[in-house]
ROMILO-381303 format. One record per residue: x, y, z of N, C-alpha, C in turn. Coordinates in steps of 0.2 Angstrom, whole numbers, padded with zeros to 4 digits, always signed. Example, Ala and Ser with C-alpha at 12.3 -4.5 7.8 and 13.67 -1.06 7.14 Angstrom:
BEGIN
+0066-0028+0039+0062-0022+0039+0066-0016+0039/+0064-0011+0035+0068-0005+0036+0064+0000+0039/
END
This chain:
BEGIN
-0183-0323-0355-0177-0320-0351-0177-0323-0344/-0171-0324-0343-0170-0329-0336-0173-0324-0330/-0178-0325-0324-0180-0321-0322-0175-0317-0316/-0168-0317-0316-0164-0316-0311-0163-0308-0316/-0161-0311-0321-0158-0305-0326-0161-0298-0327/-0168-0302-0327-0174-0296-0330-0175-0292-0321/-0176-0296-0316-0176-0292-0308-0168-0286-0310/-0162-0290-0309-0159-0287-0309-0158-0280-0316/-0161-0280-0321-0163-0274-0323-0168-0269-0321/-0171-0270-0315-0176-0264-0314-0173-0261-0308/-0167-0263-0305-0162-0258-0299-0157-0251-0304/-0161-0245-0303-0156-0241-0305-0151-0237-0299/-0147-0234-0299-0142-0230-0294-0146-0223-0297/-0141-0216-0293-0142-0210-0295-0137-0209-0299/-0143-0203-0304-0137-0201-0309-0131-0196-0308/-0126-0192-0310-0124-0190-0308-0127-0182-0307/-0130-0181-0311-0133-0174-0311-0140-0176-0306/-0141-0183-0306-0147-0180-0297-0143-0182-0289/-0137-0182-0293-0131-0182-0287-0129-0176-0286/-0129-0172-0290-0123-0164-0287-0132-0162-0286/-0136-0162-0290-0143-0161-0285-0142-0159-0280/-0141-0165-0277-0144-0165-0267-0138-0164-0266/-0135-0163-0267-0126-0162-0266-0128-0153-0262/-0129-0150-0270-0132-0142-0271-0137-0140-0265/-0142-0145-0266-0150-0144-0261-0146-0144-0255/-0140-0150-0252-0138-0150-0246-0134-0145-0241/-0130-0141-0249-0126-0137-0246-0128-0132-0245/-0134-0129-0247-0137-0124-0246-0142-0122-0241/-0145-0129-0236-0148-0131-0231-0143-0129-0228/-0136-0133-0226-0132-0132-0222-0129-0127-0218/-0128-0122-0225-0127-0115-0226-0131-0111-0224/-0138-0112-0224-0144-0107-0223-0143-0111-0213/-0141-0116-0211-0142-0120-0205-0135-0115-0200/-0128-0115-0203-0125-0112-0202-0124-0104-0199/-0128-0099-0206-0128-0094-0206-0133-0093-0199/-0137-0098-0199-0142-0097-0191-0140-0095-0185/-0135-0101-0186-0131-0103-0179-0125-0096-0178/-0123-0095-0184-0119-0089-0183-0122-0084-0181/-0126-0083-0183-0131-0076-0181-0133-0078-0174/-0135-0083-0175-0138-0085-0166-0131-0086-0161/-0125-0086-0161-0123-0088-0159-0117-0079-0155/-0119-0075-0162-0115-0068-0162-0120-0064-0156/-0129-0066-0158-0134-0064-0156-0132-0064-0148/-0132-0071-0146-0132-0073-0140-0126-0070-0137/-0119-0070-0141-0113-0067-0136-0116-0061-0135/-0118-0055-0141-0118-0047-0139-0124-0047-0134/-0129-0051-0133-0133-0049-0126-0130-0053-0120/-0127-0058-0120-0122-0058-0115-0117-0055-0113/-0114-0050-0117-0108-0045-0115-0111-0040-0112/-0118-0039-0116-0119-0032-0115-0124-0032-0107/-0129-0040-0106-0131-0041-0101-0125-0040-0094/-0118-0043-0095-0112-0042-0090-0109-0035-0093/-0109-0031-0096-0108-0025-0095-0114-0020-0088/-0120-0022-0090-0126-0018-0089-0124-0020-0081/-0122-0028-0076-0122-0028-0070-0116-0027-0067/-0110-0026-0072-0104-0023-0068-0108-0014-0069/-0109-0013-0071-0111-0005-0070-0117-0004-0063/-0120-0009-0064-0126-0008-0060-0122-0009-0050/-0115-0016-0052-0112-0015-0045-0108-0010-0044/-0104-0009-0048-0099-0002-0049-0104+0006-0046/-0109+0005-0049-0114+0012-0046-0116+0010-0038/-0120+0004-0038-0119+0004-0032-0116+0004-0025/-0109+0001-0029-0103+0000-0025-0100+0007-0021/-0097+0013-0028-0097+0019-0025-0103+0023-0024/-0108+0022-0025-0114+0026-0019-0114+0025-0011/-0113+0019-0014-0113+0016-0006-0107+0019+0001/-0102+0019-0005-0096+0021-0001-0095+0030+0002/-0098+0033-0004-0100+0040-0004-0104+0043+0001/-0108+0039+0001-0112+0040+0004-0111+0041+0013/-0106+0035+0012-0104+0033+0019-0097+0039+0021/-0096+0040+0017-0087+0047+0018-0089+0050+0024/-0086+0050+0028-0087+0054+0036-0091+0052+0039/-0095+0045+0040-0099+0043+0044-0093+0040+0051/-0098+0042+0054-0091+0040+0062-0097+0038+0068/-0102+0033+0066-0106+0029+0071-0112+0037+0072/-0111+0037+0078-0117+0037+0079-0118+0047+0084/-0111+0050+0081-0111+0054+0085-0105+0059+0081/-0104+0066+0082-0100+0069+0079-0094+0069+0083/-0087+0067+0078-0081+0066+0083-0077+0070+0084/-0077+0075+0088-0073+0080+0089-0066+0077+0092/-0066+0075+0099-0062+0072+0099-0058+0063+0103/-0056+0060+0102-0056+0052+0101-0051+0051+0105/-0053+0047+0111-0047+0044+0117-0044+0039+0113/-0035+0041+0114-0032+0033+0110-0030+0030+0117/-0033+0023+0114-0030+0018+0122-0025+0016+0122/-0023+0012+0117-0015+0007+0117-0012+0009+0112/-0015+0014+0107-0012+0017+0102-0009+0024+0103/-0005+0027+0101-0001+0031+0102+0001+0038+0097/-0001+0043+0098+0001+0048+0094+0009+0049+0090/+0011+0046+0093+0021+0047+0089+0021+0044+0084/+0017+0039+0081+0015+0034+0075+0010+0041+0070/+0011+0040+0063+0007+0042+0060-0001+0042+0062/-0004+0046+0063-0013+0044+0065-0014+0041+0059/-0021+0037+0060-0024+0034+0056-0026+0037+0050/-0028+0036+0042-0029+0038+0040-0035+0041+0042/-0037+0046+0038-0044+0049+0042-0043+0053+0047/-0039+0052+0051-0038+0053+0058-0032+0061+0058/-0033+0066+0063-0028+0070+0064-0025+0071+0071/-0020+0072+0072-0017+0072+0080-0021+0080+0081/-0021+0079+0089-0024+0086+0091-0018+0089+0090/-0017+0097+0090-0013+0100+0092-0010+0102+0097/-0016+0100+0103-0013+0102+0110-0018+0095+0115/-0010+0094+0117-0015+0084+0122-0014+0087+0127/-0020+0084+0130-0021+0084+0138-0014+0082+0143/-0015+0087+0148-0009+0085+0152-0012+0083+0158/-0017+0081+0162-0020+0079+0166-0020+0069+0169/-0017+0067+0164-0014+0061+0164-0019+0057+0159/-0024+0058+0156-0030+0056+0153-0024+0054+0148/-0029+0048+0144-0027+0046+0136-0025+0051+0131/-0019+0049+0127-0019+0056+0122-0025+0056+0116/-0027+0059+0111-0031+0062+0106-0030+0065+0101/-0036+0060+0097-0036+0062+0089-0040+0063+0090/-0043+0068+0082-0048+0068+0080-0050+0065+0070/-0056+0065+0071-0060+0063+0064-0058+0069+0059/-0052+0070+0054-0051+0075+0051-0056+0076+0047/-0063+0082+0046-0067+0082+0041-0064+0086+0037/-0059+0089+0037-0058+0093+0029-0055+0087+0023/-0055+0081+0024-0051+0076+0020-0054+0068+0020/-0060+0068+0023-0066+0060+0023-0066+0060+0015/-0067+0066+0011-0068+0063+0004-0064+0069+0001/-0058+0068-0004-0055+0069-0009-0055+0064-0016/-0056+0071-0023-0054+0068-0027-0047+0071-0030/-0048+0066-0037-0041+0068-0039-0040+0068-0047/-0041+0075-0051-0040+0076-0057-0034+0076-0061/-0034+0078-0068-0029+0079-0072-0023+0075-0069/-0025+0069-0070-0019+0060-0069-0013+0062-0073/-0007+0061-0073-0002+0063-0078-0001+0054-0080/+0005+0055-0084+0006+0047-0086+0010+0044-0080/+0014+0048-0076+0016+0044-0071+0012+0045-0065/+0005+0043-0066+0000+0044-0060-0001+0048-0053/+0005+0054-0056+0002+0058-0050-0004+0063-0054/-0009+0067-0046-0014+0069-0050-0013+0076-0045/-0019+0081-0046-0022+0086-0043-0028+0085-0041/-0028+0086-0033-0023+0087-0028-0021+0079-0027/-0014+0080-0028-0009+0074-0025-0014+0067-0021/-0010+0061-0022-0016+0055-0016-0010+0056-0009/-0015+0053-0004-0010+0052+0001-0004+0049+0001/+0002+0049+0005+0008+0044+0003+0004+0038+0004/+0001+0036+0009+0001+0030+0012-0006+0027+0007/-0008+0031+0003-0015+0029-0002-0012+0030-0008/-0007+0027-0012-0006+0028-0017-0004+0026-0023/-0009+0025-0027-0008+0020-0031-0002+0017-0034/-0001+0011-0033+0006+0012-0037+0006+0003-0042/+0003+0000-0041+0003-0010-0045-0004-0011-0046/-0008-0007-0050-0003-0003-0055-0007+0006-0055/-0004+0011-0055-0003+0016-0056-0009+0018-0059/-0014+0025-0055-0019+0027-0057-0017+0029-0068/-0024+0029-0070-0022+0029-0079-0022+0037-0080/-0018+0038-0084-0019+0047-0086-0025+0046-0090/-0027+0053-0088-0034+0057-0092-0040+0051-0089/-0038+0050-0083-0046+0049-0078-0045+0052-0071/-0049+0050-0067-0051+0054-0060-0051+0047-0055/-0049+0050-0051-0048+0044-0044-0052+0049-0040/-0055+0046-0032-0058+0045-0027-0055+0044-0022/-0053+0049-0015-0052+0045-0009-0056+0046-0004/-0059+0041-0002-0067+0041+0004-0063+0038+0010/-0064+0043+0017-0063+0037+0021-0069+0040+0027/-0069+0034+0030-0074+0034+0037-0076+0027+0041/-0080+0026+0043-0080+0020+0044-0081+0014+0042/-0081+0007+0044-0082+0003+0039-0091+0002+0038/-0096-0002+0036-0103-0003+0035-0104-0010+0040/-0100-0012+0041-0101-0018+0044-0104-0017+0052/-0106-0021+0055-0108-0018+0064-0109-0024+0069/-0104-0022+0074-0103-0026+0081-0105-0023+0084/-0106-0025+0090-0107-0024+0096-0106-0029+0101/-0104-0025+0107-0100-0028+0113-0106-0029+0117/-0106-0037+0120-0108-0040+0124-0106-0043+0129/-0099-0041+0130-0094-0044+0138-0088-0039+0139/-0087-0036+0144-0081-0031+0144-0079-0035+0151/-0071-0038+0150-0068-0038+0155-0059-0035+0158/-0062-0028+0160-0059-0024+0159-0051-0026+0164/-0051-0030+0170-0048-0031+0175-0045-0038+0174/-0044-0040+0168-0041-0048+0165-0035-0048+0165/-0031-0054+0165-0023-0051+0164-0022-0045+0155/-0025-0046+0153-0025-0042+0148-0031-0039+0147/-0033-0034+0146-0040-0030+0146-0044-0031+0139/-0050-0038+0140-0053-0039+0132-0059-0036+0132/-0063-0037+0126-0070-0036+0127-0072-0043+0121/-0079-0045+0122-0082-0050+0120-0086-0047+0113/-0088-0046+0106-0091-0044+0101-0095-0048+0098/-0101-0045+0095-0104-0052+0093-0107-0047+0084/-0105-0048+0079-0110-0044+0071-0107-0047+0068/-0106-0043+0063-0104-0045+0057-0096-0041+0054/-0093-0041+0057-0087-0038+0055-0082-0043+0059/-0078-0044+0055-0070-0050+0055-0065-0044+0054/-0062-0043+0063-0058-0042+0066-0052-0045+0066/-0044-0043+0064-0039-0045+0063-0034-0042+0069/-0028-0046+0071-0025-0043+0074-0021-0038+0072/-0017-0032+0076-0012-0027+0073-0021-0021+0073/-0027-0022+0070-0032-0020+0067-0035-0012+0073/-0035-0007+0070-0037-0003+0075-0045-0002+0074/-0045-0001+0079-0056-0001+0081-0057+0004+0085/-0062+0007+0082-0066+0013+0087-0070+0008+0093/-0072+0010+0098-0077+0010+0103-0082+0015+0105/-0087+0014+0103-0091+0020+0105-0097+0019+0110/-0099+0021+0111-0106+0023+0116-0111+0029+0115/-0108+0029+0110-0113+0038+0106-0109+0043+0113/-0107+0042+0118-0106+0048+0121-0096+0049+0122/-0095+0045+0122-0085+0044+0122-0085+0037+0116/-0078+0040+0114-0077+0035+0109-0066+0035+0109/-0066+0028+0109-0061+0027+0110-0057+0022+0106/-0049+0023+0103-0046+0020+0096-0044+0013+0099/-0043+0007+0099-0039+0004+0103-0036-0001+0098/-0029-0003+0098-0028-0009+0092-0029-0015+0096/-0030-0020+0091-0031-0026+0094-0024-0031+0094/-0023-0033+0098-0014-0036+0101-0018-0044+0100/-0023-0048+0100-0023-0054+0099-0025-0057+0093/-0025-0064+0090-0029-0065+0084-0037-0067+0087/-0039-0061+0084-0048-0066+0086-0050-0071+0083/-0053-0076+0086-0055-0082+0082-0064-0081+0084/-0066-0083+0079-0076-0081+0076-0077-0087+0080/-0080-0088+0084-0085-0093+0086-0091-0091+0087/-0096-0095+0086-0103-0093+0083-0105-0082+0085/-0101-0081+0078-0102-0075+0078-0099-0069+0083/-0096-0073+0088-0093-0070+0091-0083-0069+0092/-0081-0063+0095-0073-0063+0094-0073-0060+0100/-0066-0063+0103-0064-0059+0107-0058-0053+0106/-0058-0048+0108-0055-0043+0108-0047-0039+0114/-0042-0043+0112-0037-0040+0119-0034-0033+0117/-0033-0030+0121-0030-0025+0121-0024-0023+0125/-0019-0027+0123-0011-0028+0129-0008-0023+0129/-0006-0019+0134+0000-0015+0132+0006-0021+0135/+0012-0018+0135+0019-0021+0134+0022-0016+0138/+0028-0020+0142+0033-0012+0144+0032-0013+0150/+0038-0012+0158+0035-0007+0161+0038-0004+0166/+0037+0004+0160+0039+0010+0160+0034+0012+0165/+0034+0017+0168+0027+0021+0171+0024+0022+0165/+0024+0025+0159+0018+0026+0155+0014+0021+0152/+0019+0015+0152+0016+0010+0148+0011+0008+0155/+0013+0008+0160+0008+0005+0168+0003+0012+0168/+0003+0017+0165-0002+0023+0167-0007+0019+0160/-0005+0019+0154-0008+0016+0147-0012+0010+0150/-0013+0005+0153-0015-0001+0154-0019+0002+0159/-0018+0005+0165-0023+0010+0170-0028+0011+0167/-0027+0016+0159-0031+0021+0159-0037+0017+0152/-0034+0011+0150-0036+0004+0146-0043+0002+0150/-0041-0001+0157-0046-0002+0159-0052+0002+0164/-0048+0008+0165-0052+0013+0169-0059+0015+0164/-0057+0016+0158-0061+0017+0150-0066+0012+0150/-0061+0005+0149-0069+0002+0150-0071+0000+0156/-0071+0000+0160-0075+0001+0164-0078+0004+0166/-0079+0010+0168-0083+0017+0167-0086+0018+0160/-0084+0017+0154-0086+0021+0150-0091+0016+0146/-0089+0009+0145-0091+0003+0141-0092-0002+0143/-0098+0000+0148-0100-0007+0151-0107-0010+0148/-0107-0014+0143-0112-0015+0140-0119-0017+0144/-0119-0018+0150-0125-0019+0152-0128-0014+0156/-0124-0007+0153-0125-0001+0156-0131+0003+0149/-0127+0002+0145-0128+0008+0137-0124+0002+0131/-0127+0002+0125-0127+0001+0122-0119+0001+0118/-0114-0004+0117-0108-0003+0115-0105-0006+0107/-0105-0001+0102-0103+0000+0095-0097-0001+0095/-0093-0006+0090-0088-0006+0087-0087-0005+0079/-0082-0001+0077-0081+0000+0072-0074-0001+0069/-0072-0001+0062-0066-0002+0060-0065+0004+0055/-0063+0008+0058-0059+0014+0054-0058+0010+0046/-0059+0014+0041-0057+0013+0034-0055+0019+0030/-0050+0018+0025-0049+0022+0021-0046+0020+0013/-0050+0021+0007-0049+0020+0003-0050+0022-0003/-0045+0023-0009-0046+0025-0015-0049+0022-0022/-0053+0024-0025-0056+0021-0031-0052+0024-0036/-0051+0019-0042-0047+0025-0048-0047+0018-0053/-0043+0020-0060-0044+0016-0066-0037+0015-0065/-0035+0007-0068-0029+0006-0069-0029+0000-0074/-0022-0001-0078-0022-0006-0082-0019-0013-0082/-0023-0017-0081-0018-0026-0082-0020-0027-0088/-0011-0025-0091-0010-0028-0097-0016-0024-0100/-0019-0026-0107-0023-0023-0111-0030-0019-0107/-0031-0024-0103-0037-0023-0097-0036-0017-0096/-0043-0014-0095-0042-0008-0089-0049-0008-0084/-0048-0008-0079-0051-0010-0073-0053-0004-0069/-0057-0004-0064-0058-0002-0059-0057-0005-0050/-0049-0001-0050-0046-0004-0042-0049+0001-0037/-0048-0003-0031-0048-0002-0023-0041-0004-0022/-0039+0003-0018-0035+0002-0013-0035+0004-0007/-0036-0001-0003-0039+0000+0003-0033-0002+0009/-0034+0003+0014-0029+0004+0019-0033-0001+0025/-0027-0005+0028-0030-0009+0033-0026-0012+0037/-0025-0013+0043-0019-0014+0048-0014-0012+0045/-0015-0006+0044-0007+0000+0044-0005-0002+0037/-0007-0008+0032-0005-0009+0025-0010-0009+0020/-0008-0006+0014-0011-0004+0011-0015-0011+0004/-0016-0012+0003-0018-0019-0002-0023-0016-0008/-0021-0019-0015-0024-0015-0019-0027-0021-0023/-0034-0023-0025-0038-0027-0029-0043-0023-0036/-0045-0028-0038-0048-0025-0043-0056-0027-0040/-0060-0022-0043-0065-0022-0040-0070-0024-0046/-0070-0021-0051-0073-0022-0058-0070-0023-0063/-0071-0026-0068-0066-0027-0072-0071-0022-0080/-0065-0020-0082-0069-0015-0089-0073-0011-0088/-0069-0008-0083-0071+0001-0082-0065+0005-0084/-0066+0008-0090-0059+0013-0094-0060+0019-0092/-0065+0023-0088-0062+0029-0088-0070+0031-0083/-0067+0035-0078-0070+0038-0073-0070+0046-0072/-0074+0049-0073-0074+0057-0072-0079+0056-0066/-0076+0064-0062-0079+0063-0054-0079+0073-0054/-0087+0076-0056-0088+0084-0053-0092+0084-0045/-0088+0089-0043-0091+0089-0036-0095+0097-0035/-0100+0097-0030-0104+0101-0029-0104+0104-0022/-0103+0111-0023-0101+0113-0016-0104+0119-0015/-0102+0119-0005-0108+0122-0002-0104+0127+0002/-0105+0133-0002-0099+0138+0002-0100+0143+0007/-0108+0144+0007-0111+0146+0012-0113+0145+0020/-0112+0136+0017-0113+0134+0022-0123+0133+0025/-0127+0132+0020-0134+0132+0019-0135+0125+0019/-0131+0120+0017-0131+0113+0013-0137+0112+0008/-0134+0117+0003-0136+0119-0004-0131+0119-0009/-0131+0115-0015-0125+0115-0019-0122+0124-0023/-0117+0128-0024-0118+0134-0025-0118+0135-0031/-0117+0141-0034-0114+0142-0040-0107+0144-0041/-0103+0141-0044-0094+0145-0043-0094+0147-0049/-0091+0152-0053-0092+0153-0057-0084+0153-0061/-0081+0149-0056-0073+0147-0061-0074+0140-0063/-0081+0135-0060-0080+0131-0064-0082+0129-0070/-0083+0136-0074-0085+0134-0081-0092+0134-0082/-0095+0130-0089-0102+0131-0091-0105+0128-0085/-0104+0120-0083-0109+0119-0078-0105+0122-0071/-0110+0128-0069-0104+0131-0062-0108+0128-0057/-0112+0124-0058-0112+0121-0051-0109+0115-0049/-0104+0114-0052-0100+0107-0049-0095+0108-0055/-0089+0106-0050-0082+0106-0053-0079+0099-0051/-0071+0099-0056-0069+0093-0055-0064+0095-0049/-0059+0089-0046-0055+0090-0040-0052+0096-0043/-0048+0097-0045-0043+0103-0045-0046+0109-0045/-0053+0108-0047-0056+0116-0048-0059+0117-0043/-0060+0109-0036-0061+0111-0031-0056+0112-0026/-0050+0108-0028-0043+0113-0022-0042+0120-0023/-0043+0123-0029-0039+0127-0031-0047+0132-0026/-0049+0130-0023-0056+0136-0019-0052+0138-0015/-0050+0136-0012-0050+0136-0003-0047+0143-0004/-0041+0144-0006-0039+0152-0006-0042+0156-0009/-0047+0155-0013-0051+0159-0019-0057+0160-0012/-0060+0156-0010-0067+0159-0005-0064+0158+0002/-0059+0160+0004-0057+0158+0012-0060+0164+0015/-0062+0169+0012-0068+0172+0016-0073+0169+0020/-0076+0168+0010-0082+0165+0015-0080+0159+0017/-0076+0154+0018-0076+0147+0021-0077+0151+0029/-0074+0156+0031-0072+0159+0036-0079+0162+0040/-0082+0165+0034-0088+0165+0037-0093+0161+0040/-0095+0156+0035-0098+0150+0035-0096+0148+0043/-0090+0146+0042-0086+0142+0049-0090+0145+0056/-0089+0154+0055-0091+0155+0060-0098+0154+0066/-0103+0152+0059-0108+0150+0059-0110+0143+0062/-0106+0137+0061-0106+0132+0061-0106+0128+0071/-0110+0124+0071-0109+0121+0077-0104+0117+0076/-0102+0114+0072-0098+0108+0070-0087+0110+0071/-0086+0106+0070-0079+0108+0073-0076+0110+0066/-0070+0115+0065-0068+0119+0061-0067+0115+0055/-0069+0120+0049-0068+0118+0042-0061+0120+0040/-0058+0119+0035-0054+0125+0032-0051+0122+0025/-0053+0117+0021-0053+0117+0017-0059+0118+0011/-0058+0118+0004-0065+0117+0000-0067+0109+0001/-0064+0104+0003-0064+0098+0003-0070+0096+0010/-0071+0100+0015-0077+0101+0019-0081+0102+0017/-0083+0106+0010-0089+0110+0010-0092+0104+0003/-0089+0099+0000-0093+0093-0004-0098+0093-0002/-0102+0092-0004-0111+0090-0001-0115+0085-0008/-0112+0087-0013-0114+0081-0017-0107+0080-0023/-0110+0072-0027-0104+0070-0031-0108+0067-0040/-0106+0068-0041-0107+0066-0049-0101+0063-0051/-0103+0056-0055-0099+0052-0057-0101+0050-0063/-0096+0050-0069-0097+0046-0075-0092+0041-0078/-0098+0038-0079-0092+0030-0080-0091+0028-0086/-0087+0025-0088-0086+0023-0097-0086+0015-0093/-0088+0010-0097-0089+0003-0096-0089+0001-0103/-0085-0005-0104-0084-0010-0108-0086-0016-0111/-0088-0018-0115-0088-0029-0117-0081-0032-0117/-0081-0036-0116-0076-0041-0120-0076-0039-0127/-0071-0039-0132-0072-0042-0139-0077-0047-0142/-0084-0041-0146-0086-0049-0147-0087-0046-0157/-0085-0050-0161-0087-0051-0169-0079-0046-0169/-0080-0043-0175-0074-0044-0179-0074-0035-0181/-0078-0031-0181-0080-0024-0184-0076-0021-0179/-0073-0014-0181-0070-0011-0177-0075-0007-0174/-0077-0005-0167-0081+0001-0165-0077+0006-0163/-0082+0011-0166-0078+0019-0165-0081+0021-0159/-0079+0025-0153-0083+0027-0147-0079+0033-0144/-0085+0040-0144-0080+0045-0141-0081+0047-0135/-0078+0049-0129-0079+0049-0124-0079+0055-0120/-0085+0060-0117-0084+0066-0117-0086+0066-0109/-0086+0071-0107-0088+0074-0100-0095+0076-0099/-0096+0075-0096-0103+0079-0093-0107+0085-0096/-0100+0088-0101-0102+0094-0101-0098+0094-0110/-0100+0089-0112-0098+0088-0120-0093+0089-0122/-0086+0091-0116-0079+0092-0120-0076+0083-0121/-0072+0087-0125-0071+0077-0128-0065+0076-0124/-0063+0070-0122-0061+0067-0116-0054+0064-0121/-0058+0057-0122-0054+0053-0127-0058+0047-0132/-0055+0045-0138-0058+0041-0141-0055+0033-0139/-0061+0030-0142-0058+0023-0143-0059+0019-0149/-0055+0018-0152-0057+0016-0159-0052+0010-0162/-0050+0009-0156-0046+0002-0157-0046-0005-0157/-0054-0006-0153-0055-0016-0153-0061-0013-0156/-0064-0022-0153-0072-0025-0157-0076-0023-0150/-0075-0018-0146-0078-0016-0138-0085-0012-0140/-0091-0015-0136-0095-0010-0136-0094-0007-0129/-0097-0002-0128-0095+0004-0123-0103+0006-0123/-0102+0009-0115-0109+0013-0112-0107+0019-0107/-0112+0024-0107-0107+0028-0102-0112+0029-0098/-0112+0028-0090-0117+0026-0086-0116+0035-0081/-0120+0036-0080-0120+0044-0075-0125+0042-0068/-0123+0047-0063-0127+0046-0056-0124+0050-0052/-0130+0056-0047-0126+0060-0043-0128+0058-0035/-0124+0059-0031-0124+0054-0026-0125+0065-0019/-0129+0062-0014-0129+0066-0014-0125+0065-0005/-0120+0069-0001-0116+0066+0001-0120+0066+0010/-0124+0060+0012-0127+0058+0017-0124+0059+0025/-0120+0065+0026-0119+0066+0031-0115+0074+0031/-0117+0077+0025-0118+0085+0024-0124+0087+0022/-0129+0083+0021-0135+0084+0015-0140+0086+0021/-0146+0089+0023-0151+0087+0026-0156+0082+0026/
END
C-alpha cells in the first residue's frame, strides 16, 4: 500500500455523538458558570442596596438628631430680647423670631425676640393636598413638591451649626462693617445675629462678602435720609462700638435658620426634603433619597421638672404623642402650663409646643429595585397600628427608630 494512503487512514474527526458530547458537557459548565454569575451578581446588588440603604439611614438619623438637637439654640445665652440694627419690625420677623409687643421709646433699636413656643413644631395627619395638623408656616411650606399624606413633617428652627467670629469692627466707616473669620459663607440680603453672650443684635448684610483666606467682610448700610434712617446708622455704630469690640470680649456670629423636614414624591421616588428658609426665600432640596414615610411622637414636660409626663389622651403609649395630640394640649393643661410658667426663670411659655423636651422618630427606608419577586411590607407606628402597606415593587424596606432627646430643655 502506497505509504501516503495508509498515513492518510490513521486521521480520524469526531463522531457525531462525541460531538453533541462535549456539545452537552459544555452547555452544562456554561449553565452551571452562568447560574453563578447570576447569583453572584443578584448577591452583590442585594448587599449593595441594602449596604446604601443601611448609610442613607445612618445620615438621615444623624442629620435630624443633629438638627433636633440644635431647635432653639441661640449661641451662647438665653434670648429674651434682640436689638434689630438695619432691620426693621414692619417687615415680617424672622422666622423663629417674634415682634415685642411693646418697643422702646427711648430712641434705642427696636426688638424681637426668640419665639420659644414655636423653635420646634411637628406636623400630623397630612391630607392629600398636603395640609397637616397643626398647619406649616406660610412662609415654610411645602409646596414642589407637597408634604405625602399619611406621613409626618418637622419644623426646627434656631441657629445655624456653623461658627464665626469677629475679628475687626469698624464701626465709624463710610458704611459700618465688621471683619469674620470661621466657617459659615455669608451672603448678601442674609440676616445675622451678633452676640457677646451679654447683648445680641439682628443686622442684614447690604454687601456681597467675598471669602478670603477664611475671611469675609461684613456691611451693614442703611439708605435714606430721613431722621430715622440717620438715627438707625447712629445707633449701628453706637452698638458696635460699645457693644462688639472684639478686642474687648469675645464676638459670635450666627445665621438665624429655619427649616422643615417632611416626605415628598418625584415622580415614583419618594424622598426625604429640606425646606429651608434663607435670605427671606424659601429653597427646597432633597436631602435623602428613599425615605417613604416618617412618623414623629413627642414627649412632654408639663410640669415643668424636664421629665417627659404621662398624658393620658395620648393612648397606649401616653408618654409621647403625635403633633396633633400635642396641639390639641394647650387648652386641655393650660392650667398647669400656667402653673409651670409661674415657676420658671425663663421668659413665658404658652403653648404645648414649649414643653417638647424629647422626640421619637420612625423612619421607613427603601432599595432600589433589585430581582424580580414582589415584596410585601407593612408599615406600622410605634405603637403596632398599621399605618400603610407596600406591596407593589421588587423594594426591600427597614424601619429604623431613635429617640432624640431635646439638648436645650433636657438637663
Amino acid at each position: 500500500m502506497h505509504p501516503m494512503i495508509h498515513q492518510q487512514q490513521r486521521h480520524h474527526g469526531l463522531s457525531l455523538i462525541e460531538l453533541m458530547v462535549a456539545l452537552a458537557v459544555s452547555a452544562i459548565l456554561l449553565l452551571g458558570v452562568a447560574t453563578i454569575y447570576t447569583a453572584s451578581k443578584r448577591s452583590y446588588q442585594v448587599s449593595h442596596e441594602m449596604a446604601e440603604l443601611q448609610e442613607n439611614a445612618r445620615f438621615t438619623l444623624q442629620t435630624l438628631t443633629r438638627e433636633i438637637r440644635m431647635a432653639g439654640y441661640t449661641g451662647c445665652r438665653d434670648i429674651d430680647a434682640i436689638s434689630l440694627g438695619n432691620l426693621t419690625t414692619t417687615a415680617p420677623p424672622l422666622a423663629g423670631f417674634k415682634n415685642l409687643a411693646v418697643q422702646p421709646n427711648d430712641g434705642s433699636p427696636d426688638r424681637v425676640a426668640f419665639d420659644r413656643n414655636n423653635y420646634i413644631i411637628g406636623h400630623a395627619l397630612i391630607q392629600d393636598d398636603g395640609t397637616a395638623t397643626p398647619d406649616f408656616d406660610a412662609s415654610l411650606t411645602p409646596i414642589a413638591p407637597i408634604a405625602l399624606a399619611r406621613t409626618e413633617a418637622i419644623t426646627i428652627k434656631g441657629i445655624s451649626a456653623c461658627s464665626s467670629r469677629m475679628i475687626t469692627s469698624n464701626p465709624y466707616a463710610g458704611i459700618p462693617n465688621i471683619i469674620v473669620q470661621g466657617n459659615c459663607h455669608f451672603n448678601q440680603n442674609e440676616a445675622v445675629m451678633i452676640t457677646n453672650c451679654n447683648e445680641t443684635d439682628l443686622f442684614t448684610i447690604t454687601n456681597n462678602p467675598v471669602n478670603t483666606d477664611s475671611q469675609q467682610t461684613l456691611q451693614f448700610e442703611v439708605t435714606g435720609d430721613k431722621d430715622e434712617d440717620k438715627d438707625k446708622l447712629a445707633q449701628i455704630r453706637k452698638r458696635l462700638d460699645v457693644y462688639y469690640d472684639p478686642s474687648i470680649s469675645s464676638v459670635k456670629i450666627h445665621k438665624p435658620t429655619a427649616s422643615v423636614y417632611y416626605i415628598g414624591a418625584n415622580g415614583a421616588a419618594l424622598n426625604l426634603y429640606q425646606l429651608r428658609l434663607a435670605n427671606g426665600a424659601a429653597a427646597t432640596r432633597i436631602l435623602v433619597p428613599n425615605v417613604e414615610n416618617m412618623l414623629i411622637n413627642y414627649g412632654v414636660d408639663i410640669d415643668g421638672d424636664r421629665s417627659v409626663d404621662s398624658v393620658a389622651s395620648f393612648g397606649v403609649d401616653d408618654n409621647e404623642g403625635n403633633a396633633a395630640q400635642v396641639d390639641a394640649l394647650t387648652g386641655s393643661f393650660e392650667t398647669n402650663f400656667n402653673n409651670a410658667i409661674a415657676t420658671d426663670d425663663a421668659s413665658p411659655f404658652d403653648t404645648a409646643w414649649s414643653r417638647i423636651i424629647s422626640v421619637n422618630l420612625r423612619l421607613l427606608l427603601s432599595s432600589e429595585p433589585v430581582g424580580n419577586n414582589i415584596k410585601n411590607f407593612t408599615f406600622n407606628d410605634s405603637n403596632g397600628n398599621f399605618v400603610k402597606n407596600y406591596i407593589i415593587d421588587t423594594r426591600y424596606r427597614r424601619v429604623f427608630d431613635t429617640t432624640i432627646n431635646m439638648r436645650n430643655r433636657t438637663p
